[in-house]
N, C-alpha and C positions, 0 to 999 in steps of 0.2 A: 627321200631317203633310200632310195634305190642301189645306193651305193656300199650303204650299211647291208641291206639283203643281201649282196652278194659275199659280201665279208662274212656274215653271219652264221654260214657253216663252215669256216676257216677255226681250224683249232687255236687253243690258245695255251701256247707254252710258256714255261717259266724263264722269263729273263736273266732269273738268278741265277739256275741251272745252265745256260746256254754260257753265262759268261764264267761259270765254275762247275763243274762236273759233281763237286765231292760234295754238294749241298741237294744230291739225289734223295736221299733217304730223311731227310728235315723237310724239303719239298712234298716229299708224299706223305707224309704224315701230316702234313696242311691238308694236301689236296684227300685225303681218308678223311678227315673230321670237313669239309663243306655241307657232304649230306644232311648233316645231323644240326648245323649253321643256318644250312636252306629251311630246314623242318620247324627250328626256331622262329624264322623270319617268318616264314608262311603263316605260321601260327600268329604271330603278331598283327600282319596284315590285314589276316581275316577276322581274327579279333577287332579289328581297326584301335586298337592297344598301338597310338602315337610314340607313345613315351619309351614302351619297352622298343618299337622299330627303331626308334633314333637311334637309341643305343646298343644295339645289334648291328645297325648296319654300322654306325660308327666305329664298332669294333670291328667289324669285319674291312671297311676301310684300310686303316691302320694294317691290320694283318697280311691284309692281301697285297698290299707293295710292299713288304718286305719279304716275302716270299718272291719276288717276280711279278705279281698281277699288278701292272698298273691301270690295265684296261677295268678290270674289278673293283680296283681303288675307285676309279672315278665313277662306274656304275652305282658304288654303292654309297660313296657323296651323293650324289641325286636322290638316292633312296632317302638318305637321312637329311636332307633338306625338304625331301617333302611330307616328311614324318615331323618334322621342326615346326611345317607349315601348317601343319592338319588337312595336308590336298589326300584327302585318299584317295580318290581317284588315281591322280600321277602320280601316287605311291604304288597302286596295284602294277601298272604298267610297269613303273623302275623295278618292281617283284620278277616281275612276266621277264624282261628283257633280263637281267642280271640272272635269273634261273634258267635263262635261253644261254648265257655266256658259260654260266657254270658247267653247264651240260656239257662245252665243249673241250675244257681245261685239261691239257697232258701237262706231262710232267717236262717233255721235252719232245 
């Protein structure tokens, strides 16, 4: 996965924004409440509380490609398949990597 490392300090802009300018201030208003999304998830995690990650990340899923994030989208599918699955383990991971993406998130 060498190839992921080097992408992985590459920011991550909104698709939506790039293809429409005027969905700046709806974009950031997503990208303002992640914090508070991450802080939930976290909490879940480390609770190892399966049931509430599923459905957090699964929300967050949903949210984050309509916004622009599809790379989010699919990070946070894996999260909620492994929340489905009861792997905590490759839940904490899909936490670690999707909070490593988050980190990187502009607006444009």
């Amino acid at each position: 996965m060498s190839t992921g490392q080097n992408q992985s300090r590459d920011p991550i802009p909104s698709e939506l924004v790039q293809d429409d300018e005027s969905f700046i201030e709806l974009v950031q208003e997503f990208v303002d409440g992640l914090g508070a999304r991450m802080s939930e998830l976290e909490h879940a995690v480390q609770a190892q509380n399966m049931a509430e990650l599923r459905a957090l990340s699964h929300t967050l899923k949903g949210t984050a490609g309509g916004y622009g994030y599809p790379t989010l989208t699919t990070q946070a599918a894996q999260l909620e398949a492994c929340a489905l699955e009861g792997q905590v383990d490759a839940a904490r991971e899909a936490f670690d990597t999707l909070q490593d993406m988050v980190s990187r998130v502009v607006i444009r």
